[in-house]
C-alpha positions in Angstrom: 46.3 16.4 21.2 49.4 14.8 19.6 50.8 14.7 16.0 50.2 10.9 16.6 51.1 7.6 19.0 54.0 5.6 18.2 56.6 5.2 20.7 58.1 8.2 22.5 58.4 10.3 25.7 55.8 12.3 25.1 53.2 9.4 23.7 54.3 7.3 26.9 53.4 10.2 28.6 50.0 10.4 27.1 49.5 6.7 27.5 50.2 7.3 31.8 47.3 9.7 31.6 44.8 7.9 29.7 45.6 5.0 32.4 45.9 6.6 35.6 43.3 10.2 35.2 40.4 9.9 37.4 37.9 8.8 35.5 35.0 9.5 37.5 36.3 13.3 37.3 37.4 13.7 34.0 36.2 12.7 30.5 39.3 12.1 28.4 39.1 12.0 24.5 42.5 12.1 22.3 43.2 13.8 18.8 45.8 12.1 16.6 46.8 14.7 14.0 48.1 12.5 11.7 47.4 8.3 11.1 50.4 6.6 13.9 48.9 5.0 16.1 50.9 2.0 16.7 51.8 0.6 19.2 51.0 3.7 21.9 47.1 4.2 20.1 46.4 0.6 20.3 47.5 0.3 23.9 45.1 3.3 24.5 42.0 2.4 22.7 42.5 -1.0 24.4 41.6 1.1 28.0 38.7 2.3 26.3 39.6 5.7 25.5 38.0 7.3 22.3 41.3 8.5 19.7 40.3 11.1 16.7 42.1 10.5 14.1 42.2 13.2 11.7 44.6 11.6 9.0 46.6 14.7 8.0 50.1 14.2 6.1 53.6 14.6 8.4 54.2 18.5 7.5 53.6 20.9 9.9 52.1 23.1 7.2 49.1 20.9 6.6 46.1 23.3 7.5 43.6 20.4 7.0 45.0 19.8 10.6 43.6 23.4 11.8 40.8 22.8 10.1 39.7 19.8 11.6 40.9 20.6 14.8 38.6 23.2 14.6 35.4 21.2 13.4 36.3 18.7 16.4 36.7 21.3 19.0 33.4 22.6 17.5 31.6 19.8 18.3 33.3 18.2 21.7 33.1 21.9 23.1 36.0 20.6 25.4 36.6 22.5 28.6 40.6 22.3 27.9 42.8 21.2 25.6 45.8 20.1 26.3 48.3 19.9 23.0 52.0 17.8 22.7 55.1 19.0 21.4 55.0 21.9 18.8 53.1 20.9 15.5 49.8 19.6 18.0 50.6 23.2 20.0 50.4 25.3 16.9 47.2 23.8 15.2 45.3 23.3 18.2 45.9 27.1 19.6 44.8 28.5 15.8 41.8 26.1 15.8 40.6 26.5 19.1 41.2 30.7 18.8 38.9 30.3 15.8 36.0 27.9 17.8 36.0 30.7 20.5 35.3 33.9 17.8 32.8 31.9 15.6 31.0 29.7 17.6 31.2 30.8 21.0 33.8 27.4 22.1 36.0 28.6 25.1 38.3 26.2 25.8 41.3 26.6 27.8 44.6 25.8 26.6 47.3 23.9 27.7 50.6 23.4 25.6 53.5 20.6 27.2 56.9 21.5 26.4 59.0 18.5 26.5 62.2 19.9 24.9 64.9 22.5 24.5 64.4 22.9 20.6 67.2 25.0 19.3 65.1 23.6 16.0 62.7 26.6 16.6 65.6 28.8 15.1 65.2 28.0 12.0 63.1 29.5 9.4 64.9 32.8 10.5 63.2 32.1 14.1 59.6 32.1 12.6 58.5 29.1 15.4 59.9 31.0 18.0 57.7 34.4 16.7 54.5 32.1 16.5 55.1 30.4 20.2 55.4 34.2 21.2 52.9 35.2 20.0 50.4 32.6 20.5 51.5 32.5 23.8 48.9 35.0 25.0 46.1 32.2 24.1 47.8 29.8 26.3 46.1 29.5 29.8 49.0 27.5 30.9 52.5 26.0 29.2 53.5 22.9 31.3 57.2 22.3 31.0 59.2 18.9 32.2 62.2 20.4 33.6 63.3 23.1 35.3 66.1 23.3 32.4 62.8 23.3 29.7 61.1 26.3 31.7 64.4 28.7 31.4 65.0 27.6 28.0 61.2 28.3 27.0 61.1 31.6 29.3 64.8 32.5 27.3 63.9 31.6 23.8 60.4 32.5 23.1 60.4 35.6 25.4 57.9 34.9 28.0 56.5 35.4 31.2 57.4 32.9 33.0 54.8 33.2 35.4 52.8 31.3 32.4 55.2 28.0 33.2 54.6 25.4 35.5 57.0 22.9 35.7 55.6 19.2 36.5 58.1 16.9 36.1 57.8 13.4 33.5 56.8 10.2 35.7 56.8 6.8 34.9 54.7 3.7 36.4 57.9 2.5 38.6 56.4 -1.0 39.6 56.7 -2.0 36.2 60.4 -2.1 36.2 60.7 -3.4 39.5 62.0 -7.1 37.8 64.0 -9.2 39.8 65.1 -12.0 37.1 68.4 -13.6 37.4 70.4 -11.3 34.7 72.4 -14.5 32.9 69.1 -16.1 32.4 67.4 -13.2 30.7 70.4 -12.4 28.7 70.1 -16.2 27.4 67.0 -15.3 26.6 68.4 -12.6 24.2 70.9 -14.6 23.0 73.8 -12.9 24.7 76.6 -14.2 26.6 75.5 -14.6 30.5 78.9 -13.0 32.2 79.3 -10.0 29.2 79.2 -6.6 31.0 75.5 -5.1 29.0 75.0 -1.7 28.2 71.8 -0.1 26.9 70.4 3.2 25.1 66.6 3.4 24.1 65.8 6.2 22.5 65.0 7.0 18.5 67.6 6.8 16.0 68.0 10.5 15.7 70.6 12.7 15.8 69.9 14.1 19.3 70.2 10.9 21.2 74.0 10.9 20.3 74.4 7.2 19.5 77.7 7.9 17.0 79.6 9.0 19.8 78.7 5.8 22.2 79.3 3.4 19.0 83.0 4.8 19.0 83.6 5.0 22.5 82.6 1.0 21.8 86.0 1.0 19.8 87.5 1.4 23.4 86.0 -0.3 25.8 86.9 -4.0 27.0 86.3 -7.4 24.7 83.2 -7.8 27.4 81.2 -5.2 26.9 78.3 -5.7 25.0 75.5 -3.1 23.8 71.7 -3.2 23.4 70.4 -0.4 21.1 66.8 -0.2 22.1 64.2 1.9 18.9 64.4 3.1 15.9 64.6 5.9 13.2 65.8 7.7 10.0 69.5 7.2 11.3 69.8 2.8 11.5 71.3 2.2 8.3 73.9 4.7 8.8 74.8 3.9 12.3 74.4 0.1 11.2 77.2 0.7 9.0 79.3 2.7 11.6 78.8 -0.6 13.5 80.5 -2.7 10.4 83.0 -0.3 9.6 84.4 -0.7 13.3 84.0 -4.2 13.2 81.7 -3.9 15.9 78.9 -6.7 14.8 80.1 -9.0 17.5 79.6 -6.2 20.4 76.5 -3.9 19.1 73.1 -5.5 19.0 69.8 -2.8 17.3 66.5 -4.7 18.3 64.5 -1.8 16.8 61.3 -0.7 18.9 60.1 -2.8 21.9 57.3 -2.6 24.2 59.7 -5.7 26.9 61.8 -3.0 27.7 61.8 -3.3 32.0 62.7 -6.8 30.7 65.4 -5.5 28.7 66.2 -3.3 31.3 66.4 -5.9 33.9 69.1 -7.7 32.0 71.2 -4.9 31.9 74.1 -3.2 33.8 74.6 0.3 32.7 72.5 2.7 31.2 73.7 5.7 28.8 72.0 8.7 27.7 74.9 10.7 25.6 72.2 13.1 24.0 73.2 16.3 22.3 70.3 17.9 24.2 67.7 16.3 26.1 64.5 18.1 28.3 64.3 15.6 30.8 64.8 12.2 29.4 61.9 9.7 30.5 63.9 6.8 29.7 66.5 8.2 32.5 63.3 7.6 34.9 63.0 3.8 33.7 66.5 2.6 34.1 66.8 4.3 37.9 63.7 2.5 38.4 65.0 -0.4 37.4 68.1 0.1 39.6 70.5 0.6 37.1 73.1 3.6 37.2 73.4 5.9 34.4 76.1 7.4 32.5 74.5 10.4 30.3 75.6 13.7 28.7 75.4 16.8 31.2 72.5 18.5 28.8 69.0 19.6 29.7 67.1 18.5 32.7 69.7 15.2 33.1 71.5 16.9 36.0 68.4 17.5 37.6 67.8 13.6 37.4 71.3 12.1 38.1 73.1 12.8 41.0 76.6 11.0 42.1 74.7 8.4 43.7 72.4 7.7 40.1 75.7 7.5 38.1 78.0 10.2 36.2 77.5 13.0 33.7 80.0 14.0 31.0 79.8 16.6 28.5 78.5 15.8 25.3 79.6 14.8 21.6 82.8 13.5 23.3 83.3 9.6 22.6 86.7 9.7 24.0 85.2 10.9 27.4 81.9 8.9 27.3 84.4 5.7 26.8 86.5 6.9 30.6 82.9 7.6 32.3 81.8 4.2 31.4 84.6 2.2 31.9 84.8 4.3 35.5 81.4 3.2 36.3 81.5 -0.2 35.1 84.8 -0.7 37.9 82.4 1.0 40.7 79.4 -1.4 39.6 81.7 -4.5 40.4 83.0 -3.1 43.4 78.9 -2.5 44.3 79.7 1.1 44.7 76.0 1.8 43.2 73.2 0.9 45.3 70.5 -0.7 43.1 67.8 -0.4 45.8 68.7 3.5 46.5 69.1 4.1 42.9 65.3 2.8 43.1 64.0 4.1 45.9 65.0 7.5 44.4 63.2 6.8 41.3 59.6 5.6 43.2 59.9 8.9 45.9 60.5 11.7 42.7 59.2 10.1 40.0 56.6 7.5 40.6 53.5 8.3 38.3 51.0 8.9 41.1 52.8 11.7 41.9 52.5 12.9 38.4 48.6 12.5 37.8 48.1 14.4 41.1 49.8 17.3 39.3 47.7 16.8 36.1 45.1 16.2 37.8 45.2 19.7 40.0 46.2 21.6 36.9 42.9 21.0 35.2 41.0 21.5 38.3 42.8 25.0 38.6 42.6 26.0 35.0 39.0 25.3 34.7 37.8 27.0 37.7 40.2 29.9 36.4 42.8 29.8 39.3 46.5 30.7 39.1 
């Protein structure tokens, strides 16, 4: 269960599953609380998998989402349930706590955390109070990081016996692209010997693209920038862009499915998130070979090491400008290894390894071991 299936870490995530599962073992069916389903649905339905969408409005206060949660669960009689991200955990804990008293429906339930949400404090902390409490419904709360699991076990107050960490993994042969780089960028339009940084991520305040538009003020005539998605934030970084008459040297292509081809044109990565659980787009560039230069927030040091590329604190332009213009001298003087920087990528993070995970987890909660 999701809130719905555009692009995102925890849709892609969905998307690996309904791919990769075991069919012969498991029957998988997906509830879209509300009516996205593009491009991430599409791509799913197009394996074959069933999607339910219940076309509720964006609010997490919509009980028509409880409500046919419940009727769904009522009628699927699933053996778990396993919700995404907190709107999908809250509705489908409610409406499967009220299958189980009226008709009898004992699904287990599984809730992914795939953030540190300092959000949850707002309201006067009334999130946090509900995650607390419907915590003792949850058969098992399935966090990214180990960063995720201490902020879960700190902020909602619970036993973190109830946590397992599996960690977000990506289909690494996808990005493994070996193009010649100047004739991709021509491709994009781009000059073939500009040094080429990238962000995906939404437009949002937590990715931190401000601060890596102004450290653009700094950084040599060269260096060029791909911002890779989209959100509620374009037009006003758009006119950051303009006021720092940066039109020549920042480039938003919106949302793209091509990114391992974007990827593969690229040189440096950078993640300078406010906070970040894990950061699955971290995954793609390593797997792609390219180092990374990303805020020191979250699970990120758990993924970058000194051999993956260089962590900085965050909200810091002035700093993030140094730590790329640092690793863009080591990147000509081949100090980064693109095939190590890979290899690390396919041994931690390859999606096999992932699925076997999932895959045990259900196993375990449905023949009620720990």
């Amino acid at each position: 269960m999701i809130y719905g299936l555009k692009v995102g870490g925890a849709e892609e995530i969905i998307l690996n599953i309904s791919k990769y599962i075991n069919k012969e073992k498991f029957d998988l069916e997906i509830a879209v609380l509300e009516d996205d389903m593009s491009p991430i649905g599409e791509e799913i339905q197009a394996i074959g998998i069933t999607i339910h969408r219940l076309n509720c409005a964006h609010s997490p206060f919509d009980i028509r989402k409880t409500i046919r949660l419940f009727k769904l669960i009522k009628e699927l009689k699933p053996d778990i349930i396993h919700a995404h991200l907190f709107d999908s955990n809250f509705h489908a804990r409610i409406a499967s706590i009220t299958a189980k008293n009226l008709n009898n429906v004992n699904s287990k339930i599984i809730i992914h955390e795939h953030n540190t949400y300092k959000q949850k404090e707002k309201l006067f902390g009334l999130p946090i109070l509900i995650d607390n409490y419907l915590s003792k419904y949850t058969h098992k709360i399935i966090a990214i990081s180990d960063a995720v699991k201490e902020f879960t076990v700190m902020q909602q107050k619970i036993d973190e016996s109830n946590i397992e960490v599996i960690r977000n993994c990506i289909a690494t042969e996808k990005y493994f692209l070996s193009n010649d780089k100047h004739c991709l960028r021509e491709k994009l339009g781009l000059p073939p010997n500009c040094f080429l940084l990238i962000i995906v991520g939404s437009l949002t305040n937590q990715k931190g693209h401000k601060y890596l538009i102004e450290a653009m003020k700094d950084l040599d005539e060269e260096d060029v920038l791909l911002v890779v998605g989209d959100g509620p934030l374009r037009n006003e970084l758009l006119g950051k862009v303009q006021d720092y008459e940066l039109t020549d040297k920042v480039f938003f292509l919106g949302q793209r499915r091509d990114v391992p081809f974007l990827l593969a044109a690229s040189d440096l990565f950078v993640l300078p998130s406010l906070w970040e659980g894990q950061g699955l787009v971290l995954l793609e560039a390593m797997a792609s070979g390219l180092p990374v230069v990303a805020s020191n927030v979250g699970g990120v040091p758990e993924v970058i090491s000194d051999e993956t590329g260089y962590l900085l604190e965050p909200g810091n332009p002035v700093q993030l400008a140094k730590k790329i213009s640092i690793a863009k001298k080591d990147i000509k003087e081949n100090k980064f290894a693109k095939e190590k920087i890979r290899n690390e990528a396919v041994m931690k993070y390859d999606i096999k390894n992932y699925i076997r995970c999932i895959e045990d987890l259900y196993l375990r909660i449905f023949r009620n071991e720990n």
